[in-house]
C-alpha positions in Angstrom: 0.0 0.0 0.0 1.3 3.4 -0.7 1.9 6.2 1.7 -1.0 8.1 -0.4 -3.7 5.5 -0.4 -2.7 4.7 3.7 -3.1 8.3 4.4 -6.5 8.5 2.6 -7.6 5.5 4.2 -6.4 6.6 7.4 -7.3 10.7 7.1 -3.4 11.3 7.5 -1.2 13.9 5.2 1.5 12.0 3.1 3.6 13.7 5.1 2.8 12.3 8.3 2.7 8.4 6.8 6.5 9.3 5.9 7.4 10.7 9.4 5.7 7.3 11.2 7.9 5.5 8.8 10.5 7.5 9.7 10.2 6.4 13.2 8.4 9.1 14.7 6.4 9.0 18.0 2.6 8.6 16.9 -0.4 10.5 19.1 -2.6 7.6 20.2 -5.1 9.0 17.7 -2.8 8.4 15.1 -2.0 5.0 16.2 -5.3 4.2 15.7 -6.2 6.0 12.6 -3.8 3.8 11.2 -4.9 0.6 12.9 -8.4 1.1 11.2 -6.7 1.7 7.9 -4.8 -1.6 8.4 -8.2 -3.3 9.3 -6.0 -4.7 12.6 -6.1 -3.8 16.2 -3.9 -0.9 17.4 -2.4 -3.6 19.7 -0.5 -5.4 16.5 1.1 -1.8 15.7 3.2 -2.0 19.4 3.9 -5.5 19.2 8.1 -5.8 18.5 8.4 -9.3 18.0 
C-alpha cells in the first residue's frame, strides 16, 4: 500500500505516513487512525516481535 492511499484510508497527510515510517512517536489517535486503515487492532502496531 502506498503512503498516499494509507493516508487517505487513514485521514493522515502523506507527510505524516513518511514521518511514522520514519520512526516518529505517533499520538494515540494516530495510532489508531492507522490501525483502522490496516483493518488490525492498534495492539499489533506496538507488538516488537
Amino acid at each position: 500500500m502506498s503512503q498516499a492511499v494509507l493516508g487517505g484510508k487513514a485521514n493522515l497527510e502523506k507527510a505524516a505516513v513518511q514521518r511514522l515510517e520514519r520512526g516518529s512517536n505517533p499520538t494515540l489517535k494516530t495510532l489508531i487512525k492507522v490501525a483502522h486503515a490496516l483493518e488490525v487492532p492498534a495492539a499489533a502496531l506496538l507488538q516488537f516481535d
